[in-house]
N, C-alpha and C positions, 0 to 999 in steps of 0.2 A: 260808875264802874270802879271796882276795887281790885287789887290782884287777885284776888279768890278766884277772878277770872281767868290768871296765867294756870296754865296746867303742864309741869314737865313731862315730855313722853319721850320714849327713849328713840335713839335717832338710828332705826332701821335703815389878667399882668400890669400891666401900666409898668413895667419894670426894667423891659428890653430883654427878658429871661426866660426859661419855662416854670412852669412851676414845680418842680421839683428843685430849683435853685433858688427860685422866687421864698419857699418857704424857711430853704436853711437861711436866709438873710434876714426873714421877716420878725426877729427877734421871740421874748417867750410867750407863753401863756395866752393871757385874753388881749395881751395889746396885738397879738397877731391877727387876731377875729377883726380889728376894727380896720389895720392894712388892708386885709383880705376885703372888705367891706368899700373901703375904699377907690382900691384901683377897681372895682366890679367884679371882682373876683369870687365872693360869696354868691352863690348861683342858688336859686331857688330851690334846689333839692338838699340843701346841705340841712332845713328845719323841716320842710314837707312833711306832712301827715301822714304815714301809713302801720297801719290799716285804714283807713277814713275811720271816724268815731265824731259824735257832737262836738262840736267847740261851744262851750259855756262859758266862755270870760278870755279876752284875749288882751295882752297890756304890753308893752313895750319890750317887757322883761321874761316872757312866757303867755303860754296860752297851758287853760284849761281842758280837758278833754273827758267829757263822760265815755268812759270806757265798755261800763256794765249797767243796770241797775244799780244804783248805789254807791259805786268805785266810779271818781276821777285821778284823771294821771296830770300832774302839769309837766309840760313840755318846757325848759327853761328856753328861751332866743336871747344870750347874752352878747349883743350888741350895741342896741339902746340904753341899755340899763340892767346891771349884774346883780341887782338887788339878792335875785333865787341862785343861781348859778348853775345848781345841778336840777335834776330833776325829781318829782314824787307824786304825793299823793294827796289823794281820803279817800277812807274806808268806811263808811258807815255799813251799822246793823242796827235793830231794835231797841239795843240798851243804851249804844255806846257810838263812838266815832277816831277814831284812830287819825293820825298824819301821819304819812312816810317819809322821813327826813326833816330835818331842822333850817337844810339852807345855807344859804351865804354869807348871811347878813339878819340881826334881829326886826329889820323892816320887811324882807321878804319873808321868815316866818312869821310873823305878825298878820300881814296881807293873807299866808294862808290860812293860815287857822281864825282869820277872818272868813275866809271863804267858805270854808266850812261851815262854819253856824250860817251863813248865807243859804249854802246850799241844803244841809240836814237841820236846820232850828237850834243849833246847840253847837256849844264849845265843844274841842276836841277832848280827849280825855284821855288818849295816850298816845306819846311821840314814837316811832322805831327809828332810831339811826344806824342805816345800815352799816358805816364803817368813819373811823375816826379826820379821815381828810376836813380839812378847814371849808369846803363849799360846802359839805352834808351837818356839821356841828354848829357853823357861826352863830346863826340864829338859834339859840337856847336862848340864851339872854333875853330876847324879842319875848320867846314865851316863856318866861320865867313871868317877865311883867304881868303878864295875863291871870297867875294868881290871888289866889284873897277872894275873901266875901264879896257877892255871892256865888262864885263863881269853884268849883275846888281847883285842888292845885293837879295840874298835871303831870303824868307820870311819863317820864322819860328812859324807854324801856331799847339795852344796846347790851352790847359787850364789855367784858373788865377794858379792853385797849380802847375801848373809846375815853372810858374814865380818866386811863392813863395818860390821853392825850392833856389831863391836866397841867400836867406838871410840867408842857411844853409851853403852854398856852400865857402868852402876854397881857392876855386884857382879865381883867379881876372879876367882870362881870361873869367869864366864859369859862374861868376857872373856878368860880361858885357854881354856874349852873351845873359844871362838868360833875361836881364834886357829890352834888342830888341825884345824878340819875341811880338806877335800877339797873344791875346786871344780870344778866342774864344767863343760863348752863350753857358755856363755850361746848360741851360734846355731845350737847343734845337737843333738840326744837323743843320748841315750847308752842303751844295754843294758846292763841287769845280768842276768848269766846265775847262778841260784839252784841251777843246775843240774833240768832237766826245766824250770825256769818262766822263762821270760825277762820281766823286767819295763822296760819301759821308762819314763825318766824322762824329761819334754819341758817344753823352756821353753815356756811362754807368759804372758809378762808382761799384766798388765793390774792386779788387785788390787794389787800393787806391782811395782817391776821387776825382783824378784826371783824370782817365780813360778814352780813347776815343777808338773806333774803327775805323779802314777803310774799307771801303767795296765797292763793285763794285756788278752791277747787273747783267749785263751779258757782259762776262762771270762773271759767282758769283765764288765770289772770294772776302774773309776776312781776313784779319790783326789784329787780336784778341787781338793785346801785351800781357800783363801777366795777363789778363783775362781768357785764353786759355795756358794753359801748356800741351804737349805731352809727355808722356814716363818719366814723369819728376812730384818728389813731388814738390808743388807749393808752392810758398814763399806768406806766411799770416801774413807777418809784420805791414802792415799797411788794411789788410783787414776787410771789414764788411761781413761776412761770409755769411747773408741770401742774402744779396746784389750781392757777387761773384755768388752765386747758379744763380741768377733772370736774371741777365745778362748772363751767358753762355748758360743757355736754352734760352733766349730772341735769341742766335744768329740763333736757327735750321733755317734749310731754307729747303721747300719741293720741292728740285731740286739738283742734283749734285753740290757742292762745296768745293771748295781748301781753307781749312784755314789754316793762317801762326801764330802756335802759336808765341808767346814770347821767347820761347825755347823749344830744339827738332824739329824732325822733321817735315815737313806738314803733315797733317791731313785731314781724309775728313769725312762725316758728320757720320760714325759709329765708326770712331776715338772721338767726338765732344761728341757721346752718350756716350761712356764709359768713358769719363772725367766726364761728371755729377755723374754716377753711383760712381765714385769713389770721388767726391765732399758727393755725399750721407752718404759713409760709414763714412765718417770722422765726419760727422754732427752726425752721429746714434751715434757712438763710442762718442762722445764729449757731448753728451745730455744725453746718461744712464751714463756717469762717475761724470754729472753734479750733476744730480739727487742722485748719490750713495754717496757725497760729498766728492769724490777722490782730490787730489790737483793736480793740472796741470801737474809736473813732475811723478807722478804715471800714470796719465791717460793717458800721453804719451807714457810709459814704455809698456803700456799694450795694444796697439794701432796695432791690428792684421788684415792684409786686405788681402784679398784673392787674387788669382790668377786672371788674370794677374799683382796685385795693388803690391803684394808682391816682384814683380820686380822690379818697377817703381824706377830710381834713384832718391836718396838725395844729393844736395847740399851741406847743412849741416847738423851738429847732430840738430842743433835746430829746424828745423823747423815742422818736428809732435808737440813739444810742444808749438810753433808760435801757430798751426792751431787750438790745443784745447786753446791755451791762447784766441787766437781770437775767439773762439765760448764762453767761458767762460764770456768773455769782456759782450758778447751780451745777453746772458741769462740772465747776472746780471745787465740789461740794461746801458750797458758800450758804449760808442761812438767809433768812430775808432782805431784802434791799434796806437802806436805811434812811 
């Protein structure tokens, strides 16, 4: 597969607490997953499967999921082991074999792009990262290695802000690979012809302004990256919040389909509704605390969301006040999170 194949087109407890206290205590990110895991409090629906789909490969780190004919999704379970972190893909067609995301870490990309020629006969032959965060980009490095005879070099096909992410980027390996990839028209999709599957890749900024999706038409079938969060409060570090809204409704589609959040598990398009509705609440709550001129850590303190939402895990403590910081950013006509 060479570019010839891109084509631009134009883009028409254990704690004595509840949990809601349990989690502002529980410190940030993934060391929370393992408290959570610990006092028993990761309950079997937080990874659950749905839609049902085959599981082809299940490891500590994630499970495999054939989706379609051809398309698997891997579902990251970062508890045992973070290797992947976020979630993605393969895309196989005729000619060619695509990966969705790079990963965590260059061992979990390595593992998939293993899995790949496992499952299609053949190396992948081109990477998409949907947006510059460190769980989706880590692993280049991983596949960089994979280069050289006999084998061609793969193309690593994103946005100029991922590239950008170079010149944030501490480790030298991550900062060559960054420095290789292929950018792609920020104002317009592009096709990739896989031969027999054409997939398209479509900017939609919002989570960062790097954002791409992937998507297949039939079988439909989307790669949402962290435009799309399941089961799972959504990280607004670098969000334009009316932006994230415009783009996840931009995904509905009036026909059955499998979307593969960023994190959590697959989703399908009444999973897709109740992510907006609860994008909603967050906007409501962040716009009357706006207006009542709450400070950001108040209005997140006070940040109450109903059922089902009042399940939905956190990450970190920070991120409800991320999400009003990030609406706050924008009423006060603030530009991107930073």
């Amino acid at each position: 597969m060479n570019l010839s194949a891109l084509t631009p087109i134009p883009r028409d407890g254990g704690c004595g607490c509840d949990r809601r206290t349990f989690l502002a205590r529980a410190g940030g990110c993934f060391a929370q997953l393992a408290v959570l895991e610990a006092t028993g409090w990761l309950g079997p629906d937080l990874f659950a499967a749905e839609p049902e789909s085959r599981i082809v490969q299940q490891e500590p780190w994630g499970r495999l999921e054939e989706v379609a004919d051809g398309i698997w999704a891997l579902v990251s379970t970062p508890i045992e082991d973070r290797r992947t972190l976020c979630n993605g893909g393969i895309i196989r067609g005729n000619a060619g074999v695509a990966l969705v995301e790079a990963f965590g870490s260059p061992t979990g990309a390595v593992w998939m792009a293993e899995q790949a020629r496992r499952l299609t006969g053949r190396w992948p032959d081109q990477v998409v990262v949907t947006h510059l965060h460190g769980d989706h980009v880590a692993g280049l490095p991983g596949l960089a290695s994979l280069d050289g005879p006999p084998e061609p070099r793969l193309t690593v096909l994103t946005l100029e802000g991922v590239r950008a992410q170079a010149t944030r980027s501490e480790s030298a390996a991550l900062l060559e690979a960054l420095e290789r990839v292929t950018v792609l028209p920020a104002e317009e999709e592009t096709r990739l012809d896989l031969g027999g599957r054409v997939v398209r890749i479509v900017p939609r900024a919002g989570h960062t302004a790097s954002d791409v999706t992937v998507e297949i038409e039939d079988p439909s079938v989307v790669f949402g990256g962290d435009l799309v969060w399941h089961r799972y409060f959504p990280n607004y570090v670098d969000t334009r919040p009316s932006r994230l809204n415009a783009a996840v409704r931009a995904l509905t589609r009036e026909r059955a389909t499998t979307y593969v959040p960023g994190h959590g598990p697959l989703a399908d398009p009444s999973a897709l509704e109740l992510y907006t509705r609860f994008l909603d609440q967050v906007e409501a709550h962040a716009r009357d605390a706006f207006a009542a001129g709450r400070m950001i850590d108040e209005a997140a303190a006070t940040l109450e969301l109903p059922a089902p939402f009042d399940e939905w895990f956190v990450f970190g403590a920070a991120f409800p006040a991320r999400a009003i910081g990030a609406w706050y950013r924008e009423l006060e006509g603030g530009g991107l999170g930073g």
